[in-house]
N, C-alpha and C positions, 0 to 999 in steps of 0.2 A: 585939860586933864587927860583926854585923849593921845594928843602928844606927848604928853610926861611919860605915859605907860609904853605908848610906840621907844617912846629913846630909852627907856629903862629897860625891853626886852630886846632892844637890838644890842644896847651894849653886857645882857647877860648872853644874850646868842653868842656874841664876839669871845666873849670871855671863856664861856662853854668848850668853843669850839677851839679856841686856842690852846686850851689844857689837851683839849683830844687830838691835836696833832702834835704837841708835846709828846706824851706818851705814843702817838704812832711814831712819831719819829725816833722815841728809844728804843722802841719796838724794833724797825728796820735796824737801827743799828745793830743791836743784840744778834738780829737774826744774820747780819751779816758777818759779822763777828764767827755766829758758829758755823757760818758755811765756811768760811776761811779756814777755820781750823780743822773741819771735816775735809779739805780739799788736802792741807799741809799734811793731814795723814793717812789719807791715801797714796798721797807723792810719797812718803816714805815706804808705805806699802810695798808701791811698786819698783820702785826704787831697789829695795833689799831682795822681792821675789825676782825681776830679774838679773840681778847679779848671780843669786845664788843659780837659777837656771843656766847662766852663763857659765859655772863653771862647773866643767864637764869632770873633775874628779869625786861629783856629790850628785846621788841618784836625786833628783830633787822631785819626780813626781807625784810625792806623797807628803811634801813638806806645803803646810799653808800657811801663810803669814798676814798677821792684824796687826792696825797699828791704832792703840786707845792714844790721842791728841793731848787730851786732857793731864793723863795720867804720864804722858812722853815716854810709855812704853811701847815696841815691839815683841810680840808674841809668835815664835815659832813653835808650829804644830806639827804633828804627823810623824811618819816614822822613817829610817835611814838602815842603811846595811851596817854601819860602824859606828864603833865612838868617835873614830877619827872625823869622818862624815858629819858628827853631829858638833864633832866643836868647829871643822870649820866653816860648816853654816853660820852658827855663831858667829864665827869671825868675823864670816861678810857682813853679815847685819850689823855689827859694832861699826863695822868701816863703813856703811853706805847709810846708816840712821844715827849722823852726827849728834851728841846729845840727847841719845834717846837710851832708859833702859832697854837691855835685851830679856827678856823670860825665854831661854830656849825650856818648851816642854818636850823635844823631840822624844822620840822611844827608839832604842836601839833594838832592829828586828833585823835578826839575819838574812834569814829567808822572805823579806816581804816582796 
């Protein structure tokens, strides 16, 4: 009788614990999953922030850029001396964040 209970709680142990690295194992996945995606859009981040640095016709000090992964949008913020400056920010971002929306929110501020 002893024995019956010994093998009946080792193989609910087995079973227990089998379900729970089941679930840690989806766990790891998932999480790596959204690290992947969190890396993919900081790559565009930086990506789009320095090109636009790179080019030296766009005061780009004041411009900051996010990139939501999820959403495969890029988000230009801050402010610029022209409109011209602020679409071709834009630009860059379209050319360097393949497939991603742009939201330029930039502010055209003469004097900043």
């Amino acid at each position: 009788m002893i024995r019956k209970i010994a093998q009946t709680t080792l193989v609910l142990s087995i079973v227990i614990g089998s379900a729970a690295c089941a679930n840690t194992a989806r766990g790891v996945v998932q999480d790596t999953k959204n690290t992947a995606g969190a890396v993919r859009g900081g790559l565009e981040t930086v990506d789009v922030k320095t090109a636009i640095l790179a080019d030296k016709t766009i005061d780009a000090g004041a411009i900051d850029v996010d990139t939501n992964q999820d959403m495969k949008t890029v988000t230009l913020r801050g402010s610029v001396k022209t409109q011209a400056q602020k679409m071709k920010a834009e630009q860059i971002a379209r050319d360097n964040a393949k497939g991603y929306k742009i939201d330029n929110r930039l502010a055209v501020v003469p004097n900043n």
